[in-house]
C-alpha positions as CSV (number, residue, x, y, z in Angstrom):
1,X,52.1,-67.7,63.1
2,X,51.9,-66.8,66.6
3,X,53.9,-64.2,68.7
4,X,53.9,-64.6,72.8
5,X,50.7,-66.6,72.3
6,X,48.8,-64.5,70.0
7,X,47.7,-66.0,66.1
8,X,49.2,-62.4,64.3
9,X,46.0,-62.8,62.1
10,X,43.7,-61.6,64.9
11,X,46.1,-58.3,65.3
12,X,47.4,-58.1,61.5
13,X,43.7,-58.3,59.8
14,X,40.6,-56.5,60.4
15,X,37.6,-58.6,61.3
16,X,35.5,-56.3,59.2
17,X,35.1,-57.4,55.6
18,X,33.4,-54.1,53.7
19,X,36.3,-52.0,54.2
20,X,38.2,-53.9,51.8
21,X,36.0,-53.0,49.2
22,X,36.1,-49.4,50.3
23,X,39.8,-49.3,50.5
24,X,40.8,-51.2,47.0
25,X,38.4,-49.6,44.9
26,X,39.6,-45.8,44.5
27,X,43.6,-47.2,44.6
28,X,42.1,-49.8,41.9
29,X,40.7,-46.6,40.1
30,X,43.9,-44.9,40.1
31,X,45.9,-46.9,39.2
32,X,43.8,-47.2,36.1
33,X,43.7,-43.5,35.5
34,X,46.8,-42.8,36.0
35,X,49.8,-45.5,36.1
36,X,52.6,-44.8,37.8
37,X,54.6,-44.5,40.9
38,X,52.7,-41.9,42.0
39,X,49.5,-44.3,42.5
40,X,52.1,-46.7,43.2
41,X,52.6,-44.7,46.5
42,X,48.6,-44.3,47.0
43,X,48.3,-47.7,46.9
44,X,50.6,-48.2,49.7
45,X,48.9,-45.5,51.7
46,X,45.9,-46.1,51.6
47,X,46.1,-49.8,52.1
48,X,48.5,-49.7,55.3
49,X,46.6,-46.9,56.7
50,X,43.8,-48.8,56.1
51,X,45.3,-52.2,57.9
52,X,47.2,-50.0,60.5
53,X,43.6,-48.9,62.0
54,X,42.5,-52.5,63.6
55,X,45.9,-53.5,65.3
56,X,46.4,-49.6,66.7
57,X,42.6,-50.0,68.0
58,X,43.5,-52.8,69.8
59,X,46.4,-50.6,71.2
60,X,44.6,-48.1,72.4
61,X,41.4,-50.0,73.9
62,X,44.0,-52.2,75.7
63,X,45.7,-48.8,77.3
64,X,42.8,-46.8,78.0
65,X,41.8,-49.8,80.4
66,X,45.2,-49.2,81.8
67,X,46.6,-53.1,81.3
68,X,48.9,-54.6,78.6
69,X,48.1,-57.8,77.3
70,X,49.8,-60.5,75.2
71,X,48.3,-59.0,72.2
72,X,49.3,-55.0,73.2
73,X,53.0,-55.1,72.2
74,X,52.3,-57.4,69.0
75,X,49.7,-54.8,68.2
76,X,52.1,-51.8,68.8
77,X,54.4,-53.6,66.2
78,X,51.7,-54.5,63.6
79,X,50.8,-51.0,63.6
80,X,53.8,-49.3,64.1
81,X,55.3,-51.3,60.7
82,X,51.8,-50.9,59.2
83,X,52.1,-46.9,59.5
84,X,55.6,-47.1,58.5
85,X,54.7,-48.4,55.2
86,X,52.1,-45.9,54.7
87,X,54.3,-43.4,55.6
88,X,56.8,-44.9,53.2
89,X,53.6,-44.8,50.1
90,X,53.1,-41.3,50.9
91,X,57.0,-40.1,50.5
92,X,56.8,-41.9,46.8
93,X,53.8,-40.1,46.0
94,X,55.1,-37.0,46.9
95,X,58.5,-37.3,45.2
96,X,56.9,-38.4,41.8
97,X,53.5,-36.6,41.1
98,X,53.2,-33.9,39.2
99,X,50.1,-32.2,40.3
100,X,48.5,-31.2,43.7
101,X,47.6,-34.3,45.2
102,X,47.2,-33.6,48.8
103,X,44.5,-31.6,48.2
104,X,41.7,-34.2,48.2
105,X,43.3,-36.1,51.0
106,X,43.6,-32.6,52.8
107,X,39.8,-32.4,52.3
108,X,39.0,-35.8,53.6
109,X,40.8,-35.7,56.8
110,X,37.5,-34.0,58.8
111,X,35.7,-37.2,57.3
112,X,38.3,-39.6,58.6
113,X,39.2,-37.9,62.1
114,X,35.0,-38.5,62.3
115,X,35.5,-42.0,61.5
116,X,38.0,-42.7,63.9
117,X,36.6,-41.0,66.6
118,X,33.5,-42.9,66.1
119,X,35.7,-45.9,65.9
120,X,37.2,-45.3,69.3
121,X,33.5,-45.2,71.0
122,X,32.9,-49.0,69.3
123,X,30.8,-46.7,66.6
124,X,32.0,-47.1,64.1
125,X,29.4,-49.6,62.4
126,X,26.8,-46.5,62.7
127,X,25.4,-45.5,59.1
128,X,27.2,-42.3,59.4
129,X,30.8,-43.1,60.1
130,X,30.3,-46.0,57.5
131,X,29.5,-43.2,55.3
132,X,32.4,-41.0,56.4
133,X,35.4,-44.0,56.0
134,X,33.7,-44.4,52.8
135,X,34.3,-41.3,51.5
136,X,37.4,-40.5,53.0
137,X,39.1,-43.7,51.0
138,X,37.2,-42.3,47.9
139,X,39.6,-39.5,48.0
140,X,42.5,-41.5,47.1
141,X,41.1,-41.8,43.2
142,X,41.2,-38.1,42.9
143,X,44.7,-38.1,44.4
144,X,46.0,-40.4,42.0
145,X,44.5,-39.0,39.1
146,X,45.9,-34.6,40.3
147,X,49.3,-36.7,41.3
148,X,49.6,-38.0,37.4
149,X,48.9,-34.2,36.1
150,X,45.2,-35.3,34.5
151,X,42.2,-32.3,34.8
152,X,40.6,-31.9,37.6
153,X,37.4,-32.9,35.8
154,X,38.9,-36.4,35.5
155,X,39.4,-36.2,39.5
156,X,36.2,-34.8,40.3
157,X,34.9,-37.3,38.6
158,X,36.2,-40.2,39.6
159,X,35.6,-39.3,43.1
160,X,31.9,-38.8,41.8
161,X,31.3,-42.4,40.6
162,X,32.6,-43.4,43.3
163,X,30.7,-41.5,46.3
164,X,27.5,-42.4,44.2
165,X,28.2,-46.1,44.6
166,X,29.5,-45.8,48.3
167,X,26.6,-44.1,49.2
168,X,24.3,-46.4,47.6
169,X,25.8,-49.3,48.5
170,X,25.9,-48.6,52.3
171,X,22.1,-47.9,52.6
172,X,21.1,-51.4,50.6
173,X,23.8,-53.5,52.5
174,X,22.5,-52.7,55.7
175,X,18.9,-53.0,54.8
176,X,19.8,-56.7,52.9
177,X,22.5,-57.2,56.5
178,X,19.0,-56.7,58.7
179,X,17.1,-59.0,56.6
180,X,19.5,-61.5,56.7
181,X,19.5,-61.2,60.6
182,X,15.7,-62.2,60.9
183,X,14.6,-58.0,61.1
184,X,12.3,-56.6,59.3
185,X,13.5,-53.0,58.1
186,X,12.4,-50.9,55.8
187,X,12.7,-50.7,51.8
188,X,12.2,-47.1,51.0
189,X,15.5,-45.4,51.8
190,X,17.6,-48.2,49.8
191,X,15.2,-47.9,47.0
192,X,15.6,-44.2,47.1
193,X,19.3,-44.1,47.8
194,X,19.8,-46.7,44.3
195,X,17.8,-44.9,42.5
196,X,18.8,-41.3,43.5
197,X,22.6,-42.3,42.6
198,X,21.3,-43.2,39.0
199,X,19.3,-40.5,38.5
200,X,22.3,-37.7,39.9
201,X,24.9,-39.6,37.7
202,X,22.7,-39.6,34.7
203,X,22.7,-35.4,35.6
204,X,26.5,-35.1,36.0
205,X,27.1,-37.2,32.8
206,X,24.9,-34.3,31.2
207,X,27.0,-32.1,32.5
208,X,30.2,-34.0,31.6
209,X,31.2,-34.9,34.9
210,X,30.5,-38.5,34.4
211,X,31.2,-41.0,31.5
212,X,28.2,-43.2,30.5
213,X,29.6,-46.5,31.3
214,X,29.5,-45.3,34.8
215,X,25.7,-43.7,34.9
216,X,25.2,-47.6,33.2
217,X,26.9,-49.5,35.7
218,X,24.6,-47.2,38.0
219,X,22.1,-48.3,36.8
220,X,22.6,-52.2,36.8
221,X,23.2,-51.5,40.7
222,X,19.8,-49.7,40.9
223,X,17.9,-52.3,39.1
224,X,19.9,-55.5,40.8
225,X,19.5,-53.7,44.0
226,X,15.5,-53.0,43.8
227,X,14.9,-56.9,42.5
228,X,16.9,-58.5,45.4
229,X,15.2,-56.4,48.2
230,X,12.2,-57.9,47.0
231,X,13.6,-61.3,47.0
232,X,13.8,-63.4,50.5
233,X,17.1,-62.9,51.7
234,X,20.3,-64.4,51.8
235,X,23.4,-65.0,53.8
236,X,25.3,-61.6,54.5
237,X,28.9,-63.4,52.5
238,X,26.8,-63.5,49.6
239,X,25.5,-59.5,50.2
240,X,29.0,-58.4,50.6
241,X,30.7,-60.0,47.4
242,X,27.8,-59.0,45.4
243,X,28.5,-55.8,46.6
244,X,32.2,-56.3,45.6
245,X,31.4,-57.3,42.4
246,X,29.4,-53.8,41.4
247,X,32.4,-51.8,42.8
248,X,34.6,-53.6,40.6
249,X,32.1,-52.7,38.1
250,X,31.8,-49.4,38.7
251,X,35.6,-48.9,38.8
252,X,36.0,-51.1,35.1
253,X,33.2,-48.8,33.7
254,X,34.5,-45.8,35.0
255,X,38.4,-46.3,33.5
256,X,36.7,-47.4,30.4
257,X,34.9,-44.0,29.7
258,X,37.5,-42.2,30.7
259,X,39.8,-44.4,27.9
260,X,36.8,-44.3,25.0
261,X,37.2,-40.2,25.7
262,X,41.6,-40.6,24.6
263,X,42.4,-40.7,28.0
264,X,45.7,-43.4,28.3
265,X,44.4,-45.5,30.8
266,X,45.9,-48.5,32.1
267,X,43.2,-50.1,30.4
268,X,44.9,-49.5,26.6
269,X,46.7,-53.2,27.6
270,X,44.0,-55.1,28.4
271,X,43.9,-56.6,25.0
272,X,47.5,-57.9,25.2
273,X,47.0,-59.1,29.1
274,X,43.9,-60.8,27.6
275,X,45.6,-62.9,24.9
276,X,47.9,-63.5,26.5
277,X,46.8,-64.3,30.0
278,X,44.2,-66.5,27.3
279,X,47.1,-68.7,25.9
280,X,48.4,-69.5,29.1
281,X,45.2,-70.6,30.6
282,X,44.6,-72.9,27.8
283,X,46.8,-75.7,28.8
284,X,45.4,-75.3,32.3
285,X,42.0,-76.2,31.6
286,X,43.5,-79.2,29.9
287,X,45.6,-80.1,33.0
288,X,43.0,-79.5,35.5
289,X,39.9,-81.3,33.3
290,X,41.9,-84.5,33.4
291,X,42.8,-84.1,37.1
292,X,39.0,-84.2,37.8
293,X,38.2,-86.9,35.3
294,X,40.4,-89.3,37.2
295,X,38.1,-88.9,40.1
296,X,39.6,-86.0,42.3
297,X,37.6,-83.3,44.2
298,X,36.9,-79.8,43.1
299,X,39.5,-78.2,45.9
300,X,40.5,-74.7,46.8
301,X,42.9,-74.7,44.2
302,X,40.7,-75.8,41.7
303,X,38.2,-72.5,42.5
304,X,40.8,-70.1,43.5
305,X,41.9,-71.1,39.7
306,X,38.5,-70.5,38.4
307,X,38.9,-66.8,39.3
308,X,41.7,-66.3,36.9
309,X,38.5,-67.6,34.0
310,X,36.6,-65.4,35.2
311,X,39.1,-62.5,34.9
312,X,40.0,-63.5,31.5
313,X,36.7,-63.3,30.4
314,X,35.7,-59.5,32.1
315,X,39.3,-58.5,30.4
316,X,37.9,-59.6,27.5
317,X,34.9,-58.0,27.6
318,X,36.6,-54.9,28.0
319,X,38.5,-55.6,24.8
320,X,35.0,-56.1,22.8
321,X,34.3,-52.4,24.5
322,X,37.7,-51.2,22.7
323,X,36.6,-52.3,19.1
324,X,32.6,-52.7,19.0
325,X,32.3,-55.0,17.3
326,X,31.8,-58.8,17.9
327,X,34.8,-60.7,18.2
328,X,35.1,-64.3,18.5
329,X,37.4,-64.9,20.4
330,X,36.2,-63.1,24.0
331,X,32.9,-64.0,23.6
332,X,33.9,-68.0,22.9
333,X,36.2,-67.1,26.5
334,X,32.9,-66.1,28.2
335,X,30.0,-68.8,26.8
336,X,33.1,-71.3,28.1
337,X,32.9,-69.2,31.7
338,X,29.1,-69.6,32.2
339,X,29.7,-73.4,31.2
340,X,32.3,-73.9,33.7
341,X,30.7,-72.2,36.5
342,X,27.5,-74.3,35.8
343,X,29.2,-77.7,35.3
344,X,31.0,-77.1,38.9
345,X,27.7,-77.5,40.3
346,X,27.3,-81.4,39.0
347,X,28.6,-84.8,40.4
348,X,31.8,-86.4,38.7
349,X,32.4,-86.3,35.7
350,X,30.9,-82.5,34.8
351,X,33.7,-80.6,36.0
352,X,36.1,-82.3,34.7
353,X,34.2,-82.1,31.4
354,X,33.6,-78.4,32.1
355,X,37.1,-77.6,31.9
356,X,38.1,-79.2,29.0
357,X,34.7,-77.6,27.1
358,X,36.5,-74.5,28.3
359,X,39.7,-75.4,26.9
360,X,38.8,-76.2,23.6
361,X,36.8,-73.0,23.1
362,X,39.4,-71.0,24.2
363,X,41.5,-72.6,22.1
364,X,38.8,-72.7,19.0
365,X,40.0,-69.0,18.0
């Protein structure tokens, strides 16, 4: 889509692709903590205000030159409808929480006024403002969970887990980002940084700020983190959805103590969502294993649908969390995973093969 010459994508999307993680991790969080409209709203603000920054950017680098190009008034619009829906997420959280939510987001707006000035002065790939728009979106968890009426505690530490991982994260994706790049920086401060988050959640557990699964999936980022810097390194895509992939871990693990401690987390219907997501994604393997088998290509489709596998087998992982104890069926769901994902990698006729393997475990149980 193009308006007065412009592709939309260039003004609608940001280039950068970290922020994404930043942004959907505390709403993910939330919304597990505490369901509602409420979050609902959060979601809504803090991903428009988060897609509204790049095309207003654009507005304002344009202007401060003094000239208006193609792209200025399809900017102005982008952003303009951008904040309107935030503005619009903020009115629903307002009208439905029941507890003081504004106050984290109150206490984050020095760290995001920093973030966008540093934005305006092209800075805003600096360690520190990184840092700042980090913890700014962090604040969102927090608001969801004082917006749903849950203890402080529960916001405090949900913000916690989250800030640890941030922080971490940041200081070993720029050090792997410089590798990648042919530099050769130093180790030390991302080895201290993973380590240091471990160690400070393993202390607010103790002092029952933190649930365990989170100081656990700290540590898995620690001990992932310290291997690969001593690794060669690899392309930056691969850095960032790693990095992706341990937020989303961090986020599971935190929901999942907060649910083992009674807390009604969104998390209590993961085991329905999981069978029944399960059923449906039986015939599908059997579909798509006899699409390849006649010969056709592993397209887009194809891996886009592999995700939905791969979903069904974290949900039920969760589920074995619920009960402790082994059941057969989500474990059959993830040996038929690894398969899959293995068998993808082989010439005609393994995928095709791979898929209906997966099929008929899921279906064994």
């Amino acid at each position: 889509m193009r308006a007065t010459g412009v592709p939309l994508k260039t003004v609608a999307l940001p280039t950068e692709h970290g922020g994404w993680g930043f942004t959907l991790e505390p709403i993910l969080l939330g919304l597990l903590l505490s369901p509602g409209p409420h979050t609902l709203g959060l979601f809504l603000l803090g991903l428009f205000g988060f897609l509204a920054r790049h095309p207003l950017k654009l507005v304002y680098q344009d202007l401060r030159k003094g000239k208006r190009y193609p792209r200025t008034a399809l900017a102005s619009r982008v952003g303009g409808t951008y904040l309107a829906l935030a503005l619009l997420g903020l009115l629903l959280a307002a009208w439905t929480a029941r507890g003081p939510f504004l106050l984290p987001l109150l206490l984050a707006l020095p760290l995001g006024a920093y973030m966008l000035w540093a934005d305006a002065l092209n800075r805003s790939r600096d360690l520190l403002p990184e840092m700042a728009a980090a913890l700014a979106m962090a604040s969102l968890a927090p608001a969801g969970v004082l917006a749903g009426g849950l203890e402080p505690d529960i916001a405090l530490g949900s913000f916690l887990a989250l800030a640890l991982r941030d922080i971490a994260a940041l200081y070993y994706a720029r050090t792997q980002v410089l590798r990648a790049r042919g530099k050769n920086p130093k180790h030390h401060p991302a080895h201290l940084t993973l380590w240091t988050s471990f160690l400070l959640a393993l202390f607010l557990q103790g002092q029952g700020l933190l649930p365990a699964p989170t100081t656990l999936a700290l540590l898995l980022l620690a001990l992932y983190g310290s291997l690969a810097l001593l690794r060669p390194p690899v392309e930056a895509r691969i850095i960032g959805w790693t990095q992706m992939g341990f937020g989303l871990l961090v986020v599971l693990a935190t929901a999942l103590g907060y649910t083992l401690q009674s807390l009604p987390t969104a998390l209590l219907g993961v085991p329905l969502l999981h069978r029944f997501l399960g059923w449906a994604l039986v015939g599908l393997a059997f579909l798509v294993g006899l699409y390849l088998l006649l010969g056709k290509e592993v397209n887009r489709p194809v891996r886009l649908l592999l995700g939905l596998y791969d979903l069904n087998a974290l949900l039920g992982l969760l589920h074995l969390a619920f009960f402790w104890k082994p059941l057969p069926h989500p474990l059959l769901a993830l040996i038929g995973v690894i398969l899959l994902h293995l068998l993808l990698r082989k010439p005609h006729p393994w995928p095709g093969i791979g898929f209906l393997l997966l099929g008929f475990l899921l279906l064994w149980h």
